[in-house]
N, C-alpha and C positions, 0 to 999 in steps of 0.2 A: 580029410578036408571037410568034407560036411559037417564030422563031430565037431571039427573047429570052430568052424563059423556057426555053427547054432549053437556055442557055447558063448562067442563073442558078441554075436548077436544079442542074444538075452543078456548078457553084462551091459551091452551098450543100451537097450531097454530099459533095466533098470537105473543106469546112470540117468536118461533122459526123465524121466519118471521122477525122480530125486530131485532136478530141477526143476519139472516142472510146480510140484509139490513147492517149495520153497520160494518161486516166483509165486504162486498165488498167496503165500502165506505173508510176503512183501506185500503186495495188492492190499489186505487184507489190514493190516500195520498202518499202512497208508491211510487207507478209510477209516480208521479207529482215531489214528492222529487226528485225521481233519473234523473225525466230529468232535472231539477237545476241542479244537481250535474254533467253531462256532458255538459248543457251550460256553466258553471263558467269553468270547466277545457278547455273545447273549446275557453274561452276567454282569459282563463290565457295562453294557448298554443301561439295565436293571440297575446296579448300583448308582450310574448316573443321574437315570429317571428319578430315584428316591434321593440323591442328595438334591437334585433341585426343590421336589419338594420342600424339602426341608428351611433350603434357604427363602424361596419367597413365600414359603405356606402356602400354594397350590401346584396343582401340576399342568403340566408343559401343557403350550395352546395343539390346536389340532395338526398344525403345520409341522412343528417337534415332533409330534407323535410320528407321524407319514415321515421325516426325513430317517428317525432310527427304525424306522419299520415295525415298532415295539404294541403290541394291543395291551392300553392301558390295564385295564382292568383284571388282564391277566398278569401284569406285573406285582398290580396292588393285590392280588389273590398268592401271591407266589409266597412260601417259606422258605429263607433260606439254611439249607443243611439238613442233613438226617439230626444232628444235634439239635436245630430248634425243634422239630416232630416231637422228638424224643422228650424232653424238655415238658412241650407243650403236655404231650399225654400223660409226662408222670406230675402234673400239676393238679393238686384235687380241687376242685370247682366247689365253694361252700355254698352257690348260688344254684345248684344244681346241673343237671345232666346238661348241661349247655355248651352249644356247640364250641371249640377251640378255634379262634380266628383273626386276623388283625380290625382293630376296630374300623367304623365307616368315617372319614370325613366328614359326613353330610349323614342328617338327619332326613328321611323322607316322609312326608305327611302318608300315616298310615291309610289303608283300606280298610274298610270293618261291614260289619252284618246290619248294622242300624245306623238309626240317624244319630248315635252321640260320638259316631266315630266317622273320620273325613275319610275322604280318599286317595288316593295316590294319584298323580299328574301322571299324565301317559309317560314314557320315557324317551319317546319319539319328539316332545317337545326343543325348543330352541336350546343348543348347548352352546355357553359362553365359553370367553377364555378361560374364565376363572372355576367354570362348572366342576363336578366331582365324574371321573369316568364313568360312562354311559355303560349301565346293565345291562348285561347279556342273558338269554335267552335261557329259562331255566333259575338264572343267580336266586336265594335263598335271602332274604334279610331277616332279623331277629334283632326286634324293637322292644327295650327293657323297658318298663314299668318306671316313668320319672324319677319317682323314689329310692330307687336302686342304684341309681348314680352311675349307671353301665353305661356305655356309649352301643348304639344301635352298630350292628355290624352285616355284613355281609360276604355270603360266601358265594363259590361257583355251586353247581352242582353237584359235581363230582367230589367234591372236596366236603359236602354237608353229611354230617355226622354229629348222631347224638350218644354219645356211650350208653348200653345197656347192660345193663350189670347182671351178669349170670352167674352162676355158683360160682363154677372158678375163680372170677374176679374177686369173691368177697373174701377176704381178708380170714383166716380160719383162728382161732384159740389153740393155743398146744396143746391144752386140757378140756376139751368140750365136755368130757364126763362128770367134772368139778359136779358135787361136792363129795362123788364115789372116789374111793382114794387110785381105783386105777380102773383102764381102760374096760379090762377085762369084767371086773365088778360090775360097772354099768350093764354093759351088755347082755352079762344072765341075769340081773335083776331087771333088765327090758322085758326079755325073754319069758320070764315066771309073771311079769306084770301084764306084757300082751295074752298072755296063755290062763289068763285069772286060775289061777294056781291057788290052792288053798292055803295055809298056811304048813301042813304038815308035807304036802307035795312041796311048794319053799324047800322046808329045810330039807329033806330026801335030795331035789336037787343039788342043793351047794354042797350036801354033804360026796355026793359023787363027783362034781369039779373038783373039787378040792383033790379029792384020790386022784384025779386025772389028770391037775397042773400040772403044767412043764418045770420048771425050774427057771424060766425066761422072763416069768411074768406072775407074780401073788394075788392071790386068790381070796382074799381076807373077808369077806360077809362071811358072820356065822349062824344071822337067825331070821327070820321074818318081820320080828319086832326091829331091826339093824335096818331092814331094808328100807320100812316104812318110816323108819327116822330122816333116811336118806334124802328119801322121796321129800319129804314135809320140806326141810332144809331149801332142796331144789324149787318145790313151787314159791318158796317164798323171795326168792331171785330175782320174784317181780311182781307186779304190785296185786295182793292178794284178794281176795272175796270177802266183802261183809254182808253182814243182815243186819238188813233195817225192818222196822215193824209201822204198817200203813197202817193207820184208823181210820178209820170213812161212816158216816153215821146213814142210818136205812131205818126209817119207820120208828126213830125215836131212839132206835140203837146203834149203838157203838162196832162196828166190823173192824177185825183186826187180821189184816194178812202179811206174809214175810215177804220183801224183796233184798236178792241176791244182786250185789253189783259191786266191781270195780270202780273206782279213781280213775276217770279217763285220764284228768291232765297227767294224775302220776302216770297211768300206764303209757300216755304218750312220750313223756321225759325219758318212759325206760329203752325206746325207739332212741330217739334222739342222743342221748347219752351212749349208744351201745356203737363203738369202733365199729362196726361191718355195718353200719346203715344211715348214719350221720353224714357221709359226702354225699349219700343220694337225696338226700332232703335238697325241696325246690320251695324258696320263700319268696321269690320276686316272681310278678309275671310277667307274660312276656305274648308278644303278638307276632307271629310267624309267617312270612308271605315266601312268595314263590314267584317268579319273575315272567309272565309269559311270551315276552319278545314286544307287549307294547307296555302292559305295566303290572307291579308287582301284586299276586294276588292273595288274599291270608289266607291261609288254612290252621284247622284246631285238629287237634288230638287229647293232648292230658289237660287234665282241671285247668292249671295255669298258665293253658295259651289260649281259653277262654275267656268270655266276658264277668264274670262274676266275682272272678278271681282277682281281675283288674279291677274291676269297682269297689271291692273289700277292700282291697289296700289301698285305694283312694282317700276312702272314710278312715283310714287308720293314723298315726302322728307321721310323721317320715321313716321316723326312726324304729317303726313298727313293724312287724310281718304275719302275714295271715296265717294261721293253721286252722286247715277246714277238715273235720270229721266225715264221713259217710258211714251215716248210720241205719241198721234193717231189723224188722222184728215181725216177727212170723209165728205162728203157732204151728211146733213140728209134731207130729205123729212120733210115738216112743214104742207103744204097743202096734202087735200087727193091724189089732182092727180096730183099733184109733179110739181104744175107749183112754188111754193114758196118754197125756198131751202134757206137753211143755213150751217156754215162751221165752224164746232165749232171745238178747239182742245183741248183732256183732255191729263191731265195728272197724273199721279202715280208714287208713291217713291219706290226705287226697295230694298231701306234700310229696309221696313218695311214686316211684314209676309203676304205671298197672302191670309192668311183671314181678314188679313184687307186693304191692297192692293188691292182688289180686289171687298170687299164690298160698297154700298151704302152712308158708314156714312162719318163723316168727314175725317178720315182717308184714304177715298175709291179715288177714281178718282171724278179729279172737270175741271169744263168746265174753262181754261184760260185766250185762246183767240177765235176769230171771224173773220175769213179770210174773205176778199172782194171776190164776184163774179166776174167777169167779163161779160159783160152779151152779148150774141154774136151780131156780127154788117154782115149782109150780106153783106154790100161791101168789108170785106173785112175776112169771116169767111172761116178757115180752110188755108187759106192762110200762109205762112211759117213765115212772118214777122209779122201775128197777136198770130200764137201760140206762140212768142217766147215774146212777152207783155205779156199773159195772165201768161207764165212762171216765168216774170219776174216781177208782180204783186204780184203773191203767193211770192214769196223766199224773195222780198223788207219787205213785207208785215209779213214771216215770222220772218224776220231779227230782228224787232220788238218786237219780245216774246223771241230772244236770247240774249238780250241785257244782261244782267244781267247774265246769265249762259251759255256759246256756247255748245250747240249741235249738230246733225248734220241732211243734208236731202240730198236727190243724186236726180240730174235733167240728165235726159239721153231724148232723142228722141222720146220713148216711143215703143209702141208693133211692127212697124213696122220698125225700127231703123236694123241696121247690126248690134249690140249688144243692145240686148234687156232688158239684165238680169241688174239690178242696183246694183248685188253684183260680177258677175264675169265676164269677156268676151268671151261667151259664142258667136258661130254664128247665126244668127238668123235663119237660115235653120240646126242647131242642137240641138233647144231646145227640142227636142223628145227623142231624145238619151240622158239616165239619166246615165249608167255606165259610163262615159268619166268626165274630171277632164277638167278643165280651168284656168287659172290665173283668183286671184282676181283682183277687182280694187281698186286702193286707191285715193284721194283726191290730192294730189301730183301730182301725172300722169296726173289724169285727168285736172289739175290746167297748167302743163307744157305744156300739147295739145292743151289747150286753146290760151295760147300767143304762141305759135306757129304758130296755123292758123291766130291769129288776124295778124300777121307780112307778110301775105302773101301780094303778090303783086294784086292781082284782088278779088272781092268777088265771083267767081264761085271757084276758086281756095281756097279758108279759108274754103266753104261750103266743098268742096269735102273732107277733111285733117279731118275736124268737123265730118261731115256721116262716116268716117272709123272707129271712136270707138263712136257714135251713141252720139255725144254730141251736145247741142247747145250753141250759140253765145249770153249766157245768162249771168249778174254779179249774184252770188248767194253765199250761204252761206260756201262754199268749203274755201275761203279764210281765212272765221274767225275758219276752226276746223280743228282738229288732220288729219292725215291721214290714219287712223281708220274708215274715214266716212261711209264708203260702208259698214264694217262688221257688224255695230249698227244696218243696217237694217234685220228686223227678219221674217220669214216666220210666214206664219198662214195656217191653215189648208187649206187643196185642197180643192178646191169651183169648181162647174161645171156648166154647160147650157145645155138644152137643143135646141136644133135650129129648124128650118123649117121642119118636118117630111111629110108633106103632111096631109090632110083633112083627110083619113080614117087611119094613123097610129095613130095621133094625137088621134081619137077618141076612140080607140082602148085603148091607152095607160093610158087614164082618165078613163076608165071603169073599166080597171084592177084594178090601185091604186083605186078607189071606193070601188071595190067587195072587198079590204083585211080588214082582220077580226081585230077590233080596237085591238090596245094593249096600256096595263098600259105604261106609260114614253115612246110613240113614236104617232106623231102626225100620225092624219088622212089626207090624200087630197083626196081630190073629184074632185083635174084636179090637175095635174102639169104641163103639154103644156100651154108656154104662162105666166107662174106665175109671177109676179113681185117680185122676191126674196129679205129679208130685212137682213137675217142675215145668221150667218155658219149653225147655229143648223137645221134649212129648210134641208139646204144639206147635212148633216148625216143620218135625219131620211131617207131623201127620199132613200137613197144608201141604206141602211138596209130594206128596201120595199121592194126591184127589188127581188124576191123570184118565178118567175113564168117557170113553166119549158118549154120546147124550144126542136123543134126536127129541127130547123136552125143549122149547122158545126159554122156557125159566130156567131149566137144568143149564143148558146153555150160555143165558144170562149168569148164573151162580159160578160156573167156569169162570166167564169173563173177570167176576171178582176178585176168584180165588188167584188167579192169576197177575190180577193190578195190583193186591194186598200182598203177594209173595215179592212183586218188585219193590213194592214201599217197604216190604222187613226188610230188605239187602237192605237200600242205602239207611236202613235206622241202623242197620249192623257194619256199617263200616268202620275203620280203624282209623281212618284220617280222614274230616272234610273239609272241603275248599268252598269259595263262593259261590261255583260252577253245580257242584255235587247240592247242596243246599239245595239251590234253586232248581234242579233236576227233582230234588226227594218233593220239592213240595207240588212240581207239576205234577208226579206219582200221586201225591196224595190229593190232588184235585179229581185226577182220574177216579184213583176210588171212591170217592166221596159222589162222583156222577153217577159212574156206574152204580153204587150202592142204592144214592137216591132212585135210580131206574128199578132196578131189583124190588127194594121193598116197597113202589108203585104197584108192580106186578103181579107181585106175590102175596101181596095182604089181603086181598080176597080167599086166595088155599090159605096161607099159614096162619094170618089174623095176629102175628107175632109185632111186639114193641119192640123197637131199635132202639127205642131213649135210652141207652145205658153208660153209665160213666170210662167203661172200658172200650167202645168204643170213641164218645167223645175225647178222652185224651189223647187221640192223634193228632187233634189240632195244636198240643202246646210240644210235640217230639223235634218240630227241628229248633223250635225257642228255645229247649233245654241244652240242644246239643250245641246252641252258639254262645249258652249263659254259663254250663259246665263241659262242654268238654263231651265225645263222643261216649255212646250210649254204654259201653263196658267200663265206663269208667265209673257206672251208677247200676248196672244192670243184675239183678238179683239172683243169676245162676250163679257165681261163686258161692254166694251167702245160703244155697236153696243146698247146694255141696256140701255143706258143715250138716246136713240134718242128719244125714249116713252117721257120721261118728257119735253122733247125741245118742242114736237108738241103738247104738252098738254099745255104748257104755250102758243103756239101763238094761241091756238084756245081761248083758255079761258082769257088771259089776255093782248090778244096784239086788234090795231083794223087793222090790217091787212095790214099796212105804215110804214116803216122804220121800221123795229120788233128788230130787234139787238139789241139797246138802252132798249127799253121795255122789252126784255128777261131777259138781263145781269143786266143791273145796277138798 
């Protein structure tokens, strides 16, 4: 009897069990049902909401709203089906990476950074019956450019998205090796190209692939001269290298130097034309806000949710769209100890997204042209009428890469000039003082100053009229561009030096930076007196270093700097700013500019040092640029300072060390 009944037992257990299981799984059924049953009337409500629209062209007063219990604006935010999503994402955007969204009803008087642009009405103001649903907290609007014929729209938060296109996305070639007849070819003739393989090392290699093809895949190069055929074939894909020949007269003579330069507009066209880069082009701009519970507020990131961008296409026909270059030119180091230099200029589409603006690949920055040196002459170096050849060498020279697209470049005096600054006139005993305003300059002025002095009667007399706004007696590029030319140039982040400290502070100060304890993403130095600095990133890390405490009143005031200047680099390095952030960076920058004034009060009796210098007064124009183009990476010279690695890697490895320009480029 016991085995029985613990036999029936457990069966009666497990029958209980069985139901119980299957009653919750009912329960369960139940609750699935009834949430159908208030999605379907949530959408029958929804479908409603928008046939009225439709019939009196606006939407229900506030009364309608309260009796279906519906929040408007998330109706009008809603898509419906995974089909419309779907739909919407596989739609390519020719306008660019612009968000996907139903348009707005209602246009809202934008927000902006100056006085050419209004503001937005609170959102808290009076709402009619007729009014367009009231913005919620966060909602995103995206206001097109007149010109563009878009309707202004808006999103929620959660819904705001801008596609960014990563490798994956881009759209690949079945044949990227074209014009190598197959995969495998390419590759070893990568291989023998990376590895500068001699010609006899070449054929020794393919001569052993070839022994070691599979049967899967042909192996056809058979010589060195095949490979460099290939090669030629390939760079000519896109728009190739010429030489021009500059003459420039000195002292009665004729100078003839080569410059090296691409076809921007062609090289642009070959961007534009190429399937994997053509839907990310952005030719309309566009003004960006962000909603903060009373009213919409703009923010900028890329070129064209900036001001400059909208002004450009202002002055253009309707039916016109901006394409704006970003262009840099530097003199990189080739040799180690920098007796062999070259003067390459890249450039970048400011149409397209900084992740690929700003990348390595084809999209990224490409070297176009190769400016001449001038190489100095003791008889007659530093001299006023050789700087102004060497001036006038560059701008001929550059003249040459603008043929095809005019852009612009500003030639001033330089750091020593009575206006120093190439954006505003500024006096040269007042680039220390960052609170104070100046006029800008523009191309016009400076164009009208010029034939003014030239009309003088004696050359001390042109000189003197030239030195008052710090220009020289130079033909340049002023004449073929806008009068705009001054504002296109763009800050980049405050770079500093260290100078002559003396033998025991000098050693003192390598010991410190020594003794600090490594950190993940911030470089080590083991001396920074004396360094030969290559890029900005050097002088970030080392200003987030300076961490040693100090019982010096000055040492201590120099902390205080260092520290208000590492808060003004953050917000110049931000990724996205708003109204709020702006007007944060420039209290930053008020601070320093107190503090600084304090410091160099205190400190000019020891140091006796001049602050006048153009590097630091360009802090004053860093948030102007960042509300005219667009935040600082989107102009900022570490990409472009990253191309100088691969220059000096091709003269070590593939030049013989004689005319290299030719052998780099073409």
């Amino acid at each position: 009897m016991p085995d029985m009944w613990h036999i029936n037992a457990s069966a009666w257990g497990s029958v209980a069990y069985r139901l119980c299981e299957k009653k919750q799984r009912q329960r369960q059924e139940e609750e699935e049902l009834l949430d159908i049953l208030r999605e379907t009337r949530k959408k029958r409500r929804r479908q409603k909401f928008r046939i009225e629209i439709h019939d009196d062209g606006r939407a229900p007063g506030p009364s309608h709203a309260v009796e279906n219990l519906v929040n408007p604006i998330t109706i009008w935010a809603v898509q419906d089906g995974v089909a419309n999503r779907e739909n919407q994402d596989n739609d390519i955007d020719m306008h660019g990476s612009s968000p996907q969204s139903h348009p707005s009803s209602v246009d809202f008087v934008p927000v902006s950074f100056d006085s050419d642009h209004q503001h937005h009405d609170d959102a808290n103001d009076g709402v009619s019956d007729d009014a367009p649903p009231v913005p919620q907290l966060d909602d995103i609007k995206v206001e097109y450019h007149p010109h563009s014929r878009i309707p202004s729209t808006i999103h929620p938060f959660s819904e705001f998205t801008r596609r960014r296109p990563t490798e994956d996305t881009i759209p690949r070639s079945a044949s990227p090796w074209e014009p190598f007849r197959t995969r495998l070819d390419f590759e070893v003739a990568e291989i023998a190209l990376a590895a500068t393989m001699t010609k006899d090392q070449t054929n020794r290699l393919f001569e052993l692939v070839r022994r070691a093809a599979s049967a899967k895949e042909d192996f056809t190069l058979q010589s060195h001269d095949e490979v460099r055929t290939l090669w030629k074939m390939a760079s000519e894909r896109f728009t190739p290298f010429e030489t021009s020949v500059i003459s420039v007269p000195h002292q009665g003579e004729a100078h003839e130097y080569k410059m090296y330069s691409r076809c921007l507009w062609s090289w642009a066209l070959d961007l534009m034309r190429d399937s994997r880069f053509a839907p990310h082009f952005t030719f309309d701009a566009q003004h960006l806000y962000k909603f903060n519970g009373a009213r919409f507020v703009r923010f900028i990131d890329e070129p064209w949710t900036a001001n400059a961008f909208w002004d450009a296409q202002s002055r253009l026909p309707q039916d016109a769209k901006p394409l704006a270059f970003i262009l840099y030119a530097d003199k990189a180091k080739l040799s180690s100890f920098g007796t062999a230099k070259g003067y390459p200029i890249i450039v970048r589409i400011a149409n397209l997204p900084v992740e690929i603006r700003n990348s390595t690949g084809v999209g990224g920055g490409r070297v176009v042209g190769w400016l001449p040196i001038v190489k100095e002459d003791p008889k007659h170096s530093k001299k006023k009428s050789f700087v102004n050849f060497k001036n006038a060498v560059w701008h001929e020279s550059f003249l040459k890469l603008l043929e095809a697209v005019i852009v612009c470049m500003s030639l001033i005096r330089g750091l020593k000039g009575k206006f120093p600054c190439p954006v505003c006139l500024v006096p040269q005993d007042e680039q220390s003082v960052l609170s104070d305003a100046h006029p800008l300059r523009t191309s016009t002025e400076s164009l009208n100053i010029l034939n003014t002095a030239r009309s003088a009667s004696t050359q001390k007399e042109k000189e003197q009229q030239l030195k008052a706004y710090s220009l020289r007696d130079v033909e340049n590029c002023f004449g073929k561009v806008s009068s705009y030319v001054h504002r296109a140039l763009s800050f980049d982040q405050l770079q500093f030096w260290l100078e002559d400290l003396g033998r025991e502070a000098a050693v003192k100060i390598d010991a410190n930076f020594d003794a600090l304890p490594r950190w993940r993403n911030l470089k080590h130095f083991s001396h920074v007196v004396g360094i030969d600095f290559n890029d900005g990133s050097t002088h970030e890390d080392i200003s987030k270093s300076v961490l040693s405490r100090t019982h010096s009143e000055l040492g201590y005031l120099l902390l205080c700097c260092i520290r208000c200047y590492v808060d003004l680099d953050i917000y110049a390095a931000l990724e996205v700013h708003t109204e709020d952030t702006i007007a944060a960076g420039r209290d930053a920058l008020s601070q320093f500019s107190t503090l600084m004034d304090l410091y160099i009060e205190k400190s000019h009796p020891e140091t006796n040092k001049n602050w006048n210098f153009p590097k630091k007064h360009l802090l004053t124009h860093l948030f102007d640029d960042i509300i005219a183009k667009g935040v600082t990476r989107n102009y900022n010279t570490k990409p472009n300072e990253k191309m100088h690695g691969p220059l000096r890697a091709i003269y070590h490895r593939q030049t013989n060390f004689k005319d290299v320009a030719p052998q780099i480029l073409l």
